[in-house]
C-alpha positions in Angstrom: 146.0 35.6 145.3 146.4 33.3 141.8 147.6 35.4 139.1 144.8 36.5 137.0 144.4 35.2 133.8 142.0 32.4 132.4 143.6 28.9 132.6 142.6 25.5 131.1 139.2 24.4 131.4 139.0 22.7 135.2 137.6 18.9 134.2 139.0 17.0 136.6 139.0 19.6 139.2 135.5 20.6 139.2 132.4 18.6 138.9 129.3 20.0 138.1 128.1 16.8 136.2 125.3 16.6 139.5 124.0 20.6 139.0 122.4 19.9 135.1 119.1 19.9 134.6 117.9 21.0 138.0 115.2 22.7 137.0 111.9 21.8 134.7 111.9 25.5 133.6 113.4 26.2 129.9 116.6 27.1 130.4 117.9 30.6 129.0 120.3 29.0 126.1 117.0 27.3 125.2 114.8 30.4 124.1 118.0 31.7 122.4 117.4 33.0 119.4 118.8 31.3 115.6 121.5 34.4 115.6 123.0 32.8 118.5 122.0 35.5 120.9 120.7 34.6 124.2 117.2 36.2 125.1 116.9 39.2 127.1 118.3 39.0 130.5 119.9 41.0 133.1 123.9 41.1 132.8 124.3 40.4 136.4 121.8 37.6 138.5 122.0 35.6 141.5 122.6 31.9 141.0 121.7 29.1 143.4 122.2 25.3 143.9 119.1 24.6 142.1 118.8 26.5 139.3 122.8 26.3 138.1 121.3 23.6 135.6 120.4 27.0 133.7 123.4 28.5 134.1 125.4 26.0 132.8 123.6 26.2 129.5 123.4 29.7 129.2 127.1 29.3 129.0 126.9 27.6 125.3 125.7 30.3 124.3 127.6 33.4 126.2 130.8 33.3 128.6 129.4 33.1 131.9 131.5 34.6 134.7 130.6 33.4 138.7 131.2 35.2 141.5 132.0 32.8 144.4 131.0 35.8 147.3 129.5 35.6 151.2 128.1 38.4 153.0 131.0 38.4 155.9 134.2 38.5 153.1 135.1 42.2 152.7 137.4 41.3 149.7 134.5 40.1 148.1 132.6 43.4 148.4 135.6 45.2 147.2 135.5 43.1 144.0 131.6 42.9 143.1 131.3 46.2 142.4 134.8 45.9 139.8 133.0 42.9 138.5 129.9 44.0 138.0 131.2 47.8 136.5 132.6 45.8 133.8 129.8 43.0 132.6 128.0 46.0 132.2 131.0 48.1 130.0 131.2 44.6 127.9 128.1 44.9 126.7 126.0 41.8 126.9 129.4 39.7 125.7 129.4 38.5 129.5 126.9 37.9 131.9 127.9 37.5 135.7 126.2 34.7 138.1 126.2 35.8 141.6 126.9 32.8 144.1 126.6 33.2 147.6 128.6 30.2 149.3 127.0 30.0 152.8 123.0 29.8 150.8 124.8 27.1 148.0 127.2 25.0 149.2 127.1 22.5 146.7 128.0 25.1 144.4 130.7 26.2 146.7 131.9 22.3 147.1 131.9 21.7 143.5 133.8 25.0 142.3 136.2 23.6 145.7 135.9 27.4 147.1 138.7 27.5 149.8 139.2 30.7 149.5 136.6 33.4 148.1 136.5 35.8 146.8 136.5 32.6 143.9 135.8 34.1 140.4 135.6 31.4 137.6 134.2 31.3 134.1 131.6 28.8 132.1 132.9 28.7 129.0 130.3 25.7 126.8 129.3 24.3 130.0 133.1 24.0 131.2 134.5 25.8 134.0 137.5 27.3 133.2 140.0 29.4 135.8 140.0 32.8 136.4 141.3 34.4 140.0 140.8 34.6 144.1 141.2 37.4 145.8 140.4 41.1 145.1 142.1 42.0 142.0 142.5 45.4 140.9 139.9 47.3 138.0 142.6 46.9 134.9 143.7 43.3 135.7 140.2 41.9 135.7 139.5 44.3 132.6 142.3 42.3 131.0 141.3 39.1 132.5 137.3 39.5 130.8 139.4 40.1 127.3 141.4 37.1 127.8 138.1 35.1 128.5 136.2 36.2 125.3 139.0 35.3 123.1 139.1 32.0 125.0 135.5 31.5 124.5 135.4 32.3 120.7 138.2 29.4 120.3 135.4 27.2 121.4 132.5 28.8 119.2 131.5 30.8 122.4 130.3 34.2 120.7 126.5 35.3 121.4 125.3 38.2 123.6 122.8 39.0 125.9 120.9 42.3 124.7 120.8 44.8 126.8 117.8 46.5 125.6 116.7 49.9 126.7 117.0 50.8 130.0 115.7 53.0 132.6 117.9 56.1 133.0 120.4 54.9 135.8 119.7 56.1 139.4 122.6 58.6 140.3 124.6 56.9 143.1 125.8 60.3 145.9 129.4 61.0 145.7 131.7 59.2 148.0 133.0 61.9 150.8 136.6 62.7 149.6 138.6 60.4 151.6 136.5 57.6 151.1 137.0 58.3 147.2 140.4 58.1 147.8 140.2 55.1 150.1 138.4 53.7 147.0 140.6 54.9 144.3 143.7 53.3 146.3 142.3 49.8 146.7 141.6 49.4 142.5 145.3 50.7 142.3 146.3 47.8 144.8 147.6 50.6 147.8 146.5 49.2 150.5 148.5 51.3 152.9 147.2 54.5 150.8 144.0 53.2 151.4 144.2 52.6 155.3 145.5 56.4 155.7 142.9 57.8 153.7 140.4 56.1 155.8 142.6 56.9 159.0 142.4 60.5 158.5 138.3 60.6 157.8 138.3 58.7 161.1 140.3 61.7 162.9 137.5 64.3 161.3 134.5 61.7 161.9 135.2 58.9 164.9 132.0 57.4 164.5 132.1 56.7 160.9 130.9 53.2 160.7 131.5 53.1 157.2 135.7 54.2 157.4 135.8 51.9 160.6 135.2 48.8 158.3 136.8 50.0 155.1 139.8 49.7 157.2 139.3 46.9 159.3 138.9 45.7 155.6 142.1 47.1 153.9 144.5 46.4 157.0 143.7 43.0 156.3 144.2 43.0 152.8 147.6 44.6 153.3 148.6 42.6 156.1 148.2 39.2 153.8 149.2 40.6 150.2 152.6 39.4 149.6 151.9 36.5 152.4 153.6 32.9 151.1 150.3 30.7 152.5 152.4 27.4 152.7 155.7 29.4 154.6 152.9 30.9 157.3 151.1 27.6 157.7 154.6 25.9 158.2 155.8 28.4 160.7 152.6 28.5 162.6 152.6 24.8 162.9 156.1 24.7 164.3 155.5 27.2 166.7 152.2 27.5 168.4 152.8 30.0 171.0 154.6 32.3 168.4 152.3 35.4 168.1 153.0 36.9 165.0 153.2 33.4 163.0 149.4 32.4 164.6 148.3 36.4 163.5 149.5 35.9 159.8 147.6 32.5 159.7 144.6 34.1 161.2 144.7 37.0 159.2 145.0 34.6 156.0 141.7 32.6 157.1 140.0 35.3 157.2 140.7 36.5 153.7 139.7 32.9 152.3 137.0 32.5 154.0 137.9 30.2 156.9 136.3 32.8 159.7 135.7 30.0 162.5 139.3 28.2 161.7 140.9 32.7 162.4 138.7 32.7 165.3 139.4 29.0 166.4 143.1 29.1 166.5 143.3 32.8 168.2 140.9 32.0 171.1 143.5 29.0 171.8 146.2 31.1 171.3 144.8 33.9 174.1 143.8 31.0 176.2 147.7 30.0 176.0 149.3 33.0 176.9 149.9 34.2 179.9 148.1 37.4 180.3 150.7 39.8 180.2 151.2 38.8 176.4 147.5 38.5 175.0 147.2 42.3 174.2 148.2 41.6 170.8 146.0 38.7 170.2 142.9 40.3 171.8 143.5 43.1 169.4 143.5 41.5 166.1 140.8 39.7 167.4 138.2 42.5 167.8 140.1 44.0 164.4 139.0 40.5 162.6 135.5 40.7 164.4 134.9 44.1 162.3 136.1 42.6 159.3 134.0 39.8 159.2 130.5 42.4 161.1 129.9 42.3 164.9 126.2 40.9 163.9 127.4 37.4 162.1 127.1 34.7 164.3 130.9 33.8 164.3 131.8 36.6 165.7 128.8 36.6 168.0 130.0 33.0 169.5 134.1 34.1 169.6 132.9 37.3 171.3 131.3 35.0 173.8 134.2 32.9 174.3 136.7 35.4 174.7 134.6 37.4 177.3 134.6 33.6 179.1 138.3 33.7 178.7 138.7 37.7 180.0 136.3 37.1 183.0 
């Protein structure tokens, strides 16, 4: 993952000259008020394609973090939750715009979203760097600091008011290894993590819930330290190695490129001669939980590799 820390403002890399003034509606920076405070909204909305126009202006008036997500990435549903813990603990100094990439891809094209989860800021109607990846609690704490500093170097200061709010809804207590499944994945442990939810699959089998969490974190683990250039390299000049074509498999799937992972192990099994496709037929079904048995990626490679089996 890119370290985490704001960088320069992306002109050049980004484009979103094509995205302003989408919509005829006023746009929030609009109805801000003369204290530089942007009207009442919620800390955390959904953005799309056609109303980023809005988006982009609210920005002039307070930072504007975007969450580059899709509903298959399990990285990205370890980090909403982070992200959205702490637009709410800043207090209306940072609003977070939701993007899902597979509903907007010109968003997902112009923000050049190879790998997600893709967080980046709108700092004045700039977009400015932030971090892929799941990044732990503390890092992105540091990483929202970093950005309000940023923005107030560019006259950037107004807030969202929060207003009063309806007493929060008490979320049930995670079961105890799944707290501490949890608790190791903000502290970067993947390998804590995977035990903890090894152990509540030994007292529950059919717990649907620790099945993926560590489909999930065996990934992350599996790709943390992973040089992407070295992997692609050593994949390329071996195509029948198995561990080279799992690592780029496994590093697709973490940014995003599910049908590429799927593409390249389905040749791979295909390949081999069956008395050395156990491996690949593993990670494969590991993969398909990752990404969720009902997506239709998975639905077509399931397909194809019962062809190939039968």
């Amino acid at each position: 993952m890119s370290t985490p820390a704001p960088g320069a403002v992306m002109r050049g890399a980004v484009d979103l000259s094509s995205l302003r003034g989408r919509s005829d509606a006023p746009t929030p920076a609009a109805q801000a008020s003369a204290s530089g405070s942007a009207p009442a909204l919620p800390l955390v909305f959904d953005a799309t394609d056609a109303d980023f126009g809005q988006v982009l202006e609210l920005s002039r008036t307070v930072p504007v973090v975007v969450d580059l997500w899709a509903e298959w990435c399990g990285p990205c549903k370890q980090l909403s939750p982070i992200l959205e813990k702490l637009i709410a603990e800043f207090g209306g100094r940072l609003v977070l715009a939701k993007v899902d990439v597979d509903a907007n891809p010109q968003l997902a094209q112009s923000f050049r979203a190879q790998s997600i989860p893709l967080v980046v800021a709108l700092v004045a109607g700039q977009p400015v760097q932030m971090f892929t990846g799941a990044v732990p609690e503390q890092q992105v704490r540091e990483v929202f600091t970093q950005l309000l500093q940023l923005a107030a170097q560019h006259g950037v200061t107004g807030t969202v008011p929060t207003g009063p709010t309806e007493a929060p809804v008490e979320e049930p207590p995670l079961p105890p290894l799944h707290q501490e499944a949890f608790d190791a994945i903000e502290r970067g442990d993947y390998s804590a993590a995977a035990s903890a939810y090894e152990r509540a699959l030994a007292e529950r089998p059919k717990d649907e819930d620790a099945k993926a969490g560590l489909a999930q974190v065996r990934l992350l683990g599996r790709v943390q330290d992973v040089d992407l250039s070295a992997a692609r390299s050593a994949a390329a000049s071996a195509p029948l190695d198995i561990p080279a074509q799992l690592t780029v498999a496994d590093l697709d799937v973490a940014g995003g490129h599910v049908d590429d992972a799927f593409g390249r192990l389905l040749e791979l099994f295909a390949a081999l001669d069956p008395d050395h496709r156990a491996p690949v037929r593993e990670r494969l079904l590991e993969l398909f939980g990752v990404v969720g048995d009902a997506d239709p990626r998975v639905l077509r490679a399931r397909g194809r590799l019962a062809s190939l089996l039968f």
